[in-house]
BASENU-846623 format. One line per field, with one value per residue (C-alpha): residue number from 1; x, y, z. Coordinates in nm, 4 decimals. Each point is the difference from the previous one (the first is absolute). Example, Ala and Ser with C-alpha at 12.3 -4.5 7.8 and 13.67 -1.06 7.14 Angstrom:
BEGIN
n [1 | 2]
xx [1.2300 | 0.1370]
yy [-0.4500 | 0.3440]
zz [0.7800 | -0.0660]
END
This chain:
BEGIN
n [1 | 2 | 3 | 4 | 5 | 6 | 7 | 8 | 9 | 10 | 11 | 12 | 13 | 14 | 15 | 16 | 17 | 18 | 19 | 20 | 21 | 22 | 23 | 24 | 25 | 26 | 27 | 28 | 29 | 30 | 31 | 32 | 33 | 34 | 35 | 36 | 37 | 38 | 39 | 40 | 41 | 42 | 43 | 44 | 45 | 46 | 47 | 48 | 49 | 50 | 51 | 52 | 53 | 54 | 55 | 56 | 57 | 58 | 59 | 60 | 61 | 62 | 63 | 64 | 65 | 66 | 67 | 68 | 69 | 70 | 71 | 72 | 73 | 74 | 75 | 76 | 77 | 78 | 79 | 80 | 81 | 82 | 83 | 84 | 85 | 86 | 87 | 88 | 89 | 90 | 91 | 92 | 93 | 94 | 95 | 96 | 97 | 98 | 99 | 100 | 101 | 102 | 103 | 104 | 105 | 106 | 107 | 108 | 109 | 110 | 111 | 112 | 113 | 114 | 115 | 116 | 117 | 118 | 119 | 120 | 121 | 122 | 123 | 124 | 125 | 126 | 127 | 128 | 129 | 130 | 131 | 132 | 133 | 134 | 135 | 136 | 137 | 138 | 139 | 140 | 141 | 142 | 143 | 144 | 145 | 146 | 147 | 148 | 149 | 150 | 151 | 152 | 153 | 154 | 155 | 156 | 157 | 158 | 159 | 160 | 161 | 162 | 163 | 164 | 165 | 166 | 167 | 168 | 169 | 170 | 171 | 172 | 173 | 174 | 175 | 176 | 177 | 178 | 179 | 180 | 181 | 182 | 183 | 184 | 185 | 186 | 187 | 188 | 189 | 190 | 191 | 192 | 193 | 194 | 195 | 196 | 197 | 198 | 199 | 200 | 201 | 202 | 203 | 204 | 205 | 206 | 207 | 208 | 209 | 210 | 211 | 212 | 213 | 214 | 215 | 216 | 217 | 218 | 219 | 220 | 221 | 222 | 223 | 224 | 225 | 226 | 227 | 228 | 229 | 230 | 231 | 232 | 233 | 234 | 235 | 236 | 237 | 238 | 239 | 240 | 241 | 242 | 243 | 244 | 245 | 246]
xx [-2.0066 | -0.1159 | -0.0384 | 0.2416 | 0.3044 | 0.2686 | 0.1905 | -0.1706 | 0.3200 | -0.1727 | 0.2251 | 0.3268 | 0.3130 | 0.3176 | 0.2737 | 0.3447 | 0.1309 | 0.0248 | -0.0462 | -0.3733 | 0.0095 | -0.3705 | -0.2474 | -0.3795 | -0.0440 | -0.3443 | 0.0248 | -0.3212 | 0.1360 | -0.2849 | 0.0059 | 0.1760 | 0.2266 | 0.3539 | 0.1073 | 0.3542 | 0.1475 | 0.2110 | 0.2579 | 0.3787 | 0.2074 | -0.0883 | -0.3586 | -0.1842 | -0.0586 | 0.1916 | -0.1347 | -0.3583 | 0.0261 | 0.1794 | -0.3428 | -0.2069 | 0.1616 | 0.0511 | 0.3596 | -0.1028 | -0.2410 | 0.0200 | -0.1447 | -0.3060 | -0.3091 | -0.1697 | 0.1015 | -0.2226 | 0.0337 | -0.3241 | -0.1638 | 0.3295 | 0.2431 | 0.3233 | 0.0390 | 0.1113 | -0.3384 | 0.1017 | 0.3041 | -0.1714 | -0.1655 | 0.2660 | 0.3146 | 0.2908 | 0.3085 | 0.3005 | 0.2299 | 0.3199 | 0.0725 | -0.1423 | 0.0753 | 0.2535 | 0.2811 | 0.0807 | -0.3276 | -0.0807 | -0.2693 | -0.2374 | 0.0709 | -0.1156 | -0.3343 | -0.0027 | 0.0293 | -0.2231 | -0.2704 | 0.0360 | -0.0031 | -0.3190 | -0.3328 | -0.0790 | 0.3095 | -0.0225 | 0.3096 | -0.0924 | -0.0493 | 0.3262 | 0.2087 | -0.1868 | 0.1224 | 0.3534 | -0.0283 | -0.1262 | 0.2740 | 0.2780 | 0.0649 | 0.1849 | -0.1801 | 0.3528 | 0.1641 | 0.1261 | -0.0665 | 0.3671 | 0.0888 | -0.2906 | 0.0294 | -0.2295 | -0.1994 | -0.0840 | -0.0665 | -0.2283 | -0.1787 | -0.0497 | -0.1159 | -0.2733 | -0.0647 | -0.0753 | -0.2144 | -0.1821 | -0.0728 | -0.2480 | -0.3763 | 0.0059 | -0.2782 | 0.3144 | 0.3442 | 0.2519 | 0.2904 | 0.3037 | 0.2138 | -0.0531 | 0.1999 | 0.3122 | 0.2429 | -0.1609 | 0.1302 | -0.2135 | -0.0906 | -0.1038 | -0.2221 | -0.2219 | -0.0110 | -0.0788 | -0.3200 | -0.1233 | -0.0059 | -0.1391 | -0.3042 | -0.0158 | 0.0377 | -0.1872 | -0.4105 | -0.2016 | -0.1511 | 0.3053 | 0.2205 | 0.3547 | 0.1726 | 0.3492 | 0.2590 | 0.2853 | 0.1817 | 0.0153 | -0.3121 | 0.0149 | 0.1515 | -0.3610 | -0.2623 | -0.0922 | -0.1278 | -0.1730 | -0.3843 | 0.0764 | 0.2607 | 0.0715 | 0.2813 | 0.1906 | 0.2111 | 0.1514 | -0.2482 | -0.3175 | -0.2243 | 0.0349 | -0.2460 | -0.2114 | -0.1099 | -0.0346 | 0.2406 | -0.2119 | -0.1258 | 0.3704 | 0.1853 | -0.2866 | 0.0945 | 0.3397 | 0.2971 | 0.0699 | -0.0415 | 0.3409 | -0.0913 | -0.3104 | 0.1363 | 0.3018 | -0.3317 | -0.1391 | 0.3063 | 0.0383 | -0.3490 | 0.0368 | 0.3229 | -0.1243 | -0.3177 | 0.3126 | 0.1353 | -0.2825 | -0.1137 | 0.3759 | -0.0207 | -0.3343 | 0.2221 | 0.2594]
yy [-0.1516 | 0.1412 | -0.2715 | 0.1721 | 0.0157 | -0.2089 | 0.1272 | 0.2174 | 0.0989 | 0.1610 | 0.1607 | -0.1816 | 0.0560 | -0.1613 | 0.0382 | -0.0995 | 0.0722 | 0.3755 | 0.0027 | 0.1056 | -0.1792 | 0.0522 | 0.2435 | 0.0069 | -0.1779 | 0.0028 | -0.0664 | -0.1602 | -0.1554 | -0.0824 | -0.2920 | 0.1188 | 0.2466 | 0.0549 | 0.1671 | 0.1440 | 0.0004 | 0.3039 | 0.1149 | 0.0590 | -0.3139 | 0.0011 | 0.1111 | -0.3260 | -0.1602 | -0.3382 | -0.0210 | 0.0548 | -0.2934 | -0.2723 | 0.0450 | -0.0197 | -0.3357 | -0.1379 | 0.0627 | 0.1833 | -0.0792 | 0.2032 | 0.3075 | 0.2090 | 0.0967 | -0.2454 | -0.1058 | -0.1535 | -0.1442 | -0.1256 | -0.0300 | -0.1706 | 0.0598 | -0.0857 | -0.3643 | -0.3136 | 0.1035 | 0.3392 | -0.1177 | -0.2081 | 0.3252 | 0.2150 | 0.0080 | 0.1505 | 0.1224 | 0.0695 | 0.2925 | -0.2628 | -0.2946 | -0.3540 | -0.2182 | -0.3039 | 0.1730 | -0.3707 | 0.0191 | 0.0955 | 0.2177 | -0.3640 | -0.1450 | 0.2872 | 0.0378 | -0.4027 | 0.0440 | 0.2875 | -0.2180 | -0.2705 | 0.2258 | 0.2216 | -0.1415 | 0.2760 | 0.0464 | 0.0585 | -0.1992 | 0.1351 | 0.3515 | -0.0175 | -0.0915 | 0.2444 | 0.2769 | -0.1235 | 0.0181 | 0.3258 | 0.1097 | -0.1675 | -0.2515 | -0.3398 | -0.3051 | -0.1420 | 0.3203 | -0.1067 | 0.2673 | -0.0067 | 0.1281 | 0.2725 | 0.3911 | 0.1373 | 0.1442 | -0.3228 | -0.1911 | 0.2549 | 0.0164 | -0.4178 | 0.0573 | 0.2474 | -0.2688 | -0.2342 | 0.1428 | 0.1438 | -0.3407 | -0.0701 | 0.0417 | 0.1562 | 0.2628 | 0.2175 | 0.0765 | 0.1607 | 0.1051 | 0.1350 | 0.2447 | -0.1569 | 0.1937 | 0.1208 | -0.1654 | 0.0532 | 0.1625 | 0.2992 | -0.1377 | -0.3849 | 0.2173 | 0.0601 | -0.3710 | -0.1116 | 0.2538 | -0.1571 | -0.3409 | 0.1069 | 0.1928 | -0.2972 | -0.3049 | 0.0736 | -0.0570 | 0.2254 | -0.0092 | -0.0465 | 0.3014 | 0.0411 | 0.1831 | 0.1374 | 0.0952 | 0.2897 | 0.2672 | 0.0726 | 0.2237 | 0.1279 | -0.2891 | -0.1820 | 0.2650 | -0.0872 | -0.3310 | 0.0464 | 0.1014 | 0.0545 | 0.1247 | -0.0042 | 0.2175 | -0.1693 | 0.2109 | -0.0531 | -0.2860 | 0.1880 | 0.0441 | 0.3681 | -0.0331 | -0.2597 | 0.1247 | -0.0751 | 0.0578 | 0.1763 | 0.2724 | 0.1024 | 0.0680 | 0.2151 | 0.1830 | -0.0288 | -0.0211 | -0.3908 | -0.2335 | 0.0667 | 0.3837 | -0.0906 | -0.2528 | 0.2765 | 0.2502 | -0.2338 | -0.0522 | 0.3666 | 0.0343 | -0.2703 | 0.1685 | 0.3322 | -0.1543 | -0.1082 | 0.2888 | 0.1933 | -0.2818 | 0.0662 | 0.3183 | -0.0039 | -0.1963 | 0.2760]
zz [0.8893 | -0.3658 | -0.1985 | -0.2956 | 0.2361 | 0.0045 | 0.2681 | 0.3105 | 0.2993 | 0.2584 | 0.2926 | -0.0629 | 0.1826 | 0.0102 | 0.2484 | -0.0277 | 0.3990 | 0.0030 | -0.3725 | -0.1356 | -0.3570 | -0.0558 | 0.1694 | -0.0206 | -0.3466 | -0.1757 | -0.3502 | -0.2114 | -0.3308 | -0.2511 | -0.2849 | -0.3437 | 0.0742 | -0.0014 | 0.2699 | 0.1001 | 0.3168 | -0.0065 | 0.2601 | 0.0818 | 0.1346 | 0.3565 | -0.0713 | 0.1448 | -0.3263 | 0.0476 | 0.3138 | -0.0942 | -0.2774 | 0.2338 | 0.1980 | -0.2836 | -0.1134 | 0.2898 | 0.0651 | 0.4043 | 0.1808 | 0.3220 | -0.0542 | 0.0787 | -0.1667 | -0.2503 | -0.3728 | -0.2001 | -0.3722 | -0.1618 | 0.3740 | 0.1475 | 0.2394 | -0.2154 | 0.0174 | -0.1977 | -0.2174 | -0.0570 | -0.0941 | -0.2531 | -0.1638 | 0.0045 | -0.1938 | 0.1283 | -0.1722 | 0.2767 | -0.0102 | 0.0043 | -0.2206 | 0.1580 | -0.3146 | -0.0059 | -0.1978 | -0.0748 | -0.2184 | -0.3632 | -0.0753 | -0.1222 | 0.3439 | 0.1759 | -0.1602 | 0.0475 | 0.3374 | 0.0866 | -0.2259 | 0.2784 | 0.2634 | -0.1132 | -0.1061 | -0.1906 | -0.1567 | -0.4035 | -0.1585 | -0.3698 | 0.1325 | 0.1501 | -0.3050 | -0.2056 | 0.2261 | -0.0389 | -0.3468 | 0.0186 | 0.2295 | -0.1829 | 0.2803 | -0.1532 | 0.2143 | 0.0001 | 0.1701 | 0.3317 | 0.2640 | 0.0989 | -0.3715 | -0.0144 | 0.1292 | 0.2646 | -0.1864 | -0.1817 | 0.2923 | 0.1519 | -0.3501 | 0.0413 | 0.3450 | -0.1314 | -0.2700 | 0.2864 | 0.1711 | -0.2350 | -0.1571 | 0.3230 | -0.0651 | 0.3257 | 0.1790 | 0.1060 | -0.1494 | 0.2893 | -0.1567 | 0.1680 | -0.2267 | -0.3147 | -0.1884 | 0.2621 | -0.2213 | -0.3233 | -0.3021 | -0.1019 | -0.3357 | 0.1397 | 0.2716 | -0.2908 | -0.0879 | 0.3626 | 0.0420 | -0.2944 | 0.1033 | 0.3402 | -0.1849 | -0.2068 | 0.1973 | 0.3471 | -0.0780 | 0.0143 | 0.3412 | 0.1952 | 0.1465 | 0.0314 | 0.2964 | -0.1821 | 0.2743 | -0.1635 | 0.1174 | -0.4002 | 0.0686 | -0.3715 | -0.1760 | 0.0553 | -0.0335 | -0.3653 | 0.1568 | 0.2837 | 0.0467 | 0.4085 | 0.2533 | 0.3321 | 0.1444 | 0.3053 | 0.2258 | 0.3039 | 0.0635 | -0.0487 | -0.3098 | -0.1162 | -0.2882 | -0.2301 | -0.3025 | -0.3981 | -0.1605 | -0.2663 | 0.2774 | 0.1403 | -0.3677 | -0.0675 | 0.3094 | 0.0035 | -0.2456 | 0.1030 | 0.2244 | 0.1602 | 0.0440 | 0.1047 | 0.2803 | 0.1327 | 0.0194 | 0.2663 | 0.1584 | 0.0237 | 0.1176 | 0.3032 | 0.0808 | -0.0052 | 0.2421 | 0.1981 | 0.0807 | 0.0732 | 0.2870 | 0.1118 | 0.0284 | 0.2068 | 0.2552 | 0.0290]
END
């Protein structure tokens, strides 16, 4: 393994009975970049991140974060934001970040606060009296209060209002160090190209294309044109292997 990657997935597959979730996987993800993980609903993407943090474990090929197989120490290094709400809605937004403090040794209590004050986020709101959008913005603030290696996050923004989406990529480019990498999961393919350095294009459980970011706008008009160009081009591959068969 390269000593500056976090993440190496060499031939991983996943299976779901007559379902192919993931084909053929190899992805290398080096330290300090933000990387998005871009793809339709369907794509593979939630699936690919339940195996990276431990979520499934029977699959084939091999995953490996900072030399490991994912495991109660990956865990440890890796800070995951989910795609659905796990907080007590019983909770205020204090008690939350108290409890996560308990729960994670390398959880940042200060940083925490600061991002709800930078966020607007009362410590006194009770989750039961806050919109989506709010919780998923303290969620974000959670786990982005970890000194952790690597940041998974799982549509951060899907209930987001445009204007607040400009406030959350700041506290991401902010608030994870330096030498850590975040994996950002959206089918917003646009909405998040001003923050990421990286992308990956998911589609129908296979990697069509990992590039920077910097390399494909120069080709293409954005990122969205530049991912329906490789769908068209894998389609267009498609047919053509069809119509050998005829």
């Amino acid at each position: 393994m390269n000593e500056t990657n976090l993440v190496e997935i060499s031939h991983l597959s996943k299976t779901y009975k007559d379902t192919i979730a993931l084909y053929d996987i190899n992805l290398h993800i080096p330290q300090g970049k933000i990387i998005g993980l871009l793809g339709p609903n369907g794509s593979g993407k939630s699936t690919l991140i339940k195996i990276l943090v431990g979520l499934l474990r029977q699959y084939q090929g091999e995953v490996l974060i900072c030399r490991h197989k994912p495991s109660l120490y990956t865990k440890e290094i890796t800070a995951y934001l989910p795609d659905r709400n796990i907080l007590n809605p019983r909770m205020n937004a204090l008690q939350c970040i108290k409890y996560f403090s308990d729960f994670f040794a390398d959880f940042d209590e200060s940083k925490a606060k600061q991002m709800c004050e930078n966020l607007r986020i009362s410590l006194e709101s009770h989750l039961k009296s806050l919109s989506k959008g709010t919780i998923e913005k303290l969620h974000l603030i959670l786990a982005l209060a970890r000194e952790a290696k690597l940041y998974i996050l799982d549509e951060p923004i899907a209930g987001v209002d445009p204007y607040s989406r400009e406030k959350v990529f700041e506290l991401i480019k902010k608030y994870v160090p330096k030498h850590s990498s975040v994996i950002l999961a959206t089918h917003l393919v646009n909405d998040v190209q001003p923050i990421l350095d990286d992308v990956i294009f998911l589609y129908e459980g296979r990697v069509l294309h990992y590039e920077s970011v910097q390399s494909l706008v120069s080709a293409y008009e954005n990122l969205q044109a530049a991912f329906k160009a490789e769908v068209g081009r894998l389609d267009s591959m498609a047919d053509s292997i069809n119509g050998e068969w005829k």
